[in-house]
C-alpha positions as CSV (number, residue, x, y, z in Angstrom):
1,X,-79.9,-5.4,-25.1
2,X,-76.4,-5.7,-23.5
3,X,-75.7,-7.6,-27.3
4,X,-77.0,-4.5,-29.0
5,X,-74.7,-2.1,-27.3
6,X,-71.3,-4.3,-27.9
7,X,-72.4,-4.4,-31.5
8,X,-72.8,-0.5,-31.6
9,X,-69.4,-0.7,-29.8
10,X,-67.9,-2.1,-32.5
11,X,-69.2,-0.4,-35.2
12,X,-68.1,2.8,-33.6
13,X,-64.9,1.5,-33.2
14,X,-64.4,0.1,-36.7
15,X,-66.4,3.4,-38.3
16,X,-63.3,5.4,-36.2
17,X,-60.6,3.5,-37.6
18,X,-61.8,3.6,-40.9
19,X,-61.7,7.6,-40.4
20,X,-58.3,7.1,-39.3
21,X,-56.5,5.0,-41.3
22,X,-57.9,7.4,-44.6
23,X,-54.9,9.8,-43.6
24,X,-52.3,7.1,-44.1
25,X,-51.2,6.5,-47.8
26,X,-49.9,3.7,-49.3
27,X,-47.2,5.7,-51.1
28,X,-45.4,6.2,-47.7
29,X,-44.5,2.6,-48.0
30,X,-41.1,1.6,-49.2
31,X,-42.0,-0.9,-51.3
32,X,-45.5,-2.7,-52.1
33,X,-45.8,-3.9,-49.0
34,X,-44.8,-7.9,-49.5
35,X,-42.0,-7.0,-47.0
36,X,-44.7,-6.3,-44.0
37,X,-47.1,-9.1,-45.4
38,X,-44.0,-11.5,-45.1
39,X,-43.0,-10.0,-41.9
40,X,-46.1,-9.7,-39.9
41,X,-47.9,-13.1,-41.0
42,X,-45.0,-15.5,-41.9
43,X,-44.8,-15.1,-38.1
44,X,-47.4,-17.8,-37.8
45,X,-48.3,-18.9,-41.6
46,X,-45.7,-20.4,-43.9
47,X,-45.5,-18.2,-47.4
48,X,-46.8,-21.4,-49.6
49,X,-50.3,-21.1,-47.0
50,X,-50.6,-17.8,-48.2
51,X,-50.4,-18.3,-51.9
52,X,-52.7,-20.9,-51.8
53,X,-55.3,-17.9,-50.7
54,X,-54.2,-15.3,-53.2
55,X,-56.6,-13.8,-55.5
56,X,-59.2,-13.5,-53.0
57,X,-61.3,-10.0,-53.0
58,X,-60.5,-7.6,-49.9
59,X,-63.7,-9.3,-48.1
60,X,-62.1,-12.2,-47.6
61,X,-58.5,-10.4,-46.2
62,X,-60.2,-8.2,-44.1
63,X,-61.9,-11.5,-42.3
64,X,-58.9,-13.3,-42.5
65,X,-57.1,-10.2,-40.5
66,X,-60.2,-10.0,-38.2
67,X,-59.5,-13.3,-37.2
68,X,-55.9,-13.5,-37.4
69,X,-56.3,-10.6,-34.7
70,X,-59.1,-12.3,-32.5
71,X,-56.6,-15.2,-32.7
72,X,-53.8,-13.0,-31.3
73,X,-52.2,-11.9,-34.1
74,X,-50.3,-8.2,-33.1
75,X,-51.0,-5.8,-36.1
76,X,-50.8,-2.0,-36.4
77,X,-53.2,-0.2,-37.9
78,X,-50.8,0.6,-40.7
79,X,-50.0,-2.8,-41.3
80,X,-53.4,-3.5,-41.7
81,X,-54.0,-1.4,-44.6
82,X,-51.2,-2.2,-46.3
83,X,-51.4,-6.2,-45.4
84,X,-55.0,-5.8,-47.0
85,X,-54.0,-3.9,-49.8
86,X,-51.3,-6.0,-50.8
87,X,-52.9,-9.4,-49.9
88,X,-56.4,-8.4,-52.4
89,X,-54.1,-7.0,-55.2
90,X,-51.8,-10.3,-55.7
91,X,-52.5,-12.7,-57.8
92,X,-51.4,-16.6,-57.8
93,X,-47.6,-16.6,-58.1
94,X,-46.8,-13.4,-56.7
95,X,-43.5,-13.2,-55.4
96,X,-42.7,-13.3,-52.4
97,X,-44.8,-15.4,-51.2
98,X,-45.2,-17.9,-53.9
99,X,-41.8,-18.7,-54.5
């Protein structure tokens, strides 16, 4: 029971940021968004451990960030989106991670 309720927990929590984050656009970004990817996760990953993943569908980001956070990782919301975004839409060799 107690399992259930943590579990409906979360999905309320995640339903609610998905509410959320649907005002933010990714046009307010200055650029497309390989400056916060290489910001927020070089912090811990090297660029060339990211290539080696890119070209993976948004399933596999949004688990990777899941885990990056449960592992500690300190994202904002905003970042998120945009790391996700970014992350699913490059392909092997994007710059600036594959340099």
């Amino acid at each position: 029971m107690r399992i259930r309720g943590m579990l409906f927990a979360i999905g309320l929590v995640i339903a609610s940021w998905g509410v959320a984050s649907s005002a933010f656009s990714l046009a307010d970004v200055p650029d497309d968004g390989s400056s916060v990817v290489m910001k927020v996760c070089t912090r811990c990953h090297s660029p060339a451990r990211i290539c080696r993943h890119l070209g993976n569908d948004s399933v596999f980001w949004g688990k990777t960030v899941d885990m990056m956070i449960a592992n500690g990782a300190t994202i904002s919301a905003k970042d998120r989106e945009i790391i996700e975004h970014w992350l699913t839409a490059a392909i092997p060799g994007d710059k600036p991670v594959c340099q």
